[in-house]
N, C-alpha and C positions, 0 to 999 in steps of 0.2 A: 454508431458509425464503426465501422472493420477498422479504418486506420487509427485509430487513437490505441496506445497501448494502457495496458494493465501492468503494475509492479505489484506482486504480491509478497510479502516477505513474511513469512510462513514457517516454522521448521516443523513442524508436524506431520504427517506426511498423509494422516488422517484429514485434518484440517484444511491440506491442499487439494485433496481428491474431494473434500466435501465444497469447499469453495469451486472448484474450477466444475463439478455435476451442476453447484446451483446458476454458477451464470449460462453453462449452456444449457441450463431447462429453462432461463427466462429469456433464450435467444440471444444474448450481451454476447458473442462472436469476435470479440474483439481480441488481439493477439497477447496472451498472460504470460510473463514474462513472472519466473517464480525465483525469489531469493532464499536460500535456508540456512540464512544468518543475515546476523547484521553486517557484519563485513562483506560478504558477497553484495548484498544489497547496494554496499557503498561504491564497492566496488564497479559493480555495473553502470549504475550514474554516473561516477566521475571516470572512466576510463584506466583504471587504477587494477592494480592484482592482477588475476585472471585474466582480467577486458583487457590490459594493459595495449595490447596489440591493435586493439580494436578503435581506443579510443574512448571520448567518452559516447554514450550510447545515445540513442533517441529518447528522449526525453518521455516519461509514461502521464500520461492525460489525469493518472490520479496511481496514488500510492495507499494500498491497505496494508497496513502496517499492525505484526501483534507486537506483543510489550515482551513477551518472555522469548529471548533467542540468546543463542551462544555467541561465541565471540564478543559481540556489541550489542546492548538489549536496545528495545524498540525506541525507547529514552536516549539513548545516543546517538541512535540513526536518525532521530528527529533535531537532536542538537546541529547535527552535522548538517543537515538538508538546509534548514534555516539560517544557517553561519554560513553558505556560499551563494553570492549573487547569482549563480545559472540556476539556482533550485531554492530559494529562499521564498517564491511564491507559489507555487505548485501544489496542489492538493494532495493533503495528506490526510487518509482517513483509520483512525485508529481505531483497528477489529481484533478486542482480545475476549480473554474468558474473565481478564480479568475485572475482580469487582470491589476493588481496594481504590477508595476515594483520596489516596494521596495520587496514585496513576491518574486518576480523572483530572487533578491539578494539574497534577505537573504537564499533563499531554496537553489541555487545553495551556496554562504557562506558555510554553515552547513556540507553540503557533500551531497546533493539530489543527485540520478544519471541523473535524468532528471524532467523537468516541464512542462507537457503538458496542456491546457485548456483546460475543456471540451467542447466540441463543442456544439451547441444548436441545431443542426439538427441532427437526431439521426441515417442517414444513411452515417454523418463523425462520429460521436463519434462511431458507429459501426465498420468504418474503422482503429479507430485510436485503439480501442481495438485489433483489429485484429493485427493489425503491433506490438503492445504490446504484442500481447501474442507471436509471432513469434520471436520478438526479445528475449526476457525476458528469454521465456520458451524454447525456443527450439534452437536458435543459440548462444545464451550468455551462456559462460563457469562462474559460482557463485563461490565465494569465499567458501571454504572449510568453514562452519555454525559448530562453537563453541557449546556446551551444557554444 
């Protein structure tokens, strides 16, 4: 579905042109809303910073989240999500490079709903998008999104 949003929080700029190529090569069309930090990311959910004007935002149907960012790494933006009742159940899917099994804890710990790697050859991370967006977007019933 078009209306559901995407939060990518991303600071790679690599990593964002290669996610946002794969979901429009598996048709996922739905509006991606890119964070290039943690704080922005925070930001945008709760109305705060930058959005401050705005508000807090529309709420995104699922969160891919990496671990390595400035300001706030992915590990704090996951604290934060799950410590505010508007976003404490929301899908949060952790997509990094990385492959240090203290991150696997500690994401699954926190409440991540999943922790994918990204893959290095771009016709699996292509694939793994794809099963992402199918699961996520289109078979996964979301918890009812607080404002």
């Amino acid at each position: 579905m078009i209306d559901k949003i995407i939060l990518l929080v991303e600071d790679n700029p690599d990593d964002v042109a290669l996610t946002l190529r794969a979901l429009q090569r598996n048709n996922i069309l739905n509006k991606v809303i890119v964070a290039r930090d943690g704080e922005e990311a925070l930001d945008y959910l709760f109305g705060t910073g930058a959005h401050a004007a705005e508000g807090p935002a529309e709420m995104p149907v699922i969160t891919l989240l990496d671990l390595k960012l400035p300001k706030i790494d992915g590990i704090g933006v996951l604290k934060r999500i799950r410590g505010d009742e508007r976003t404490k159940l929301f899908p949060v899917v952790i997509l990094t490079s990385s492959n240090e099994e203290t991150d696997v804890i500690n994401g699954y710990s926190l409440g991540a709903n999943s922790y994918i790697r990204k893959p290095v050859d771009f016709n699996q991370f292509n694939e793994a998008i794809k099963q992402l967006g199918l699961y996520w977007l289109l078979w996964n019933e979301p918890p009812p999104l607080k404002r």
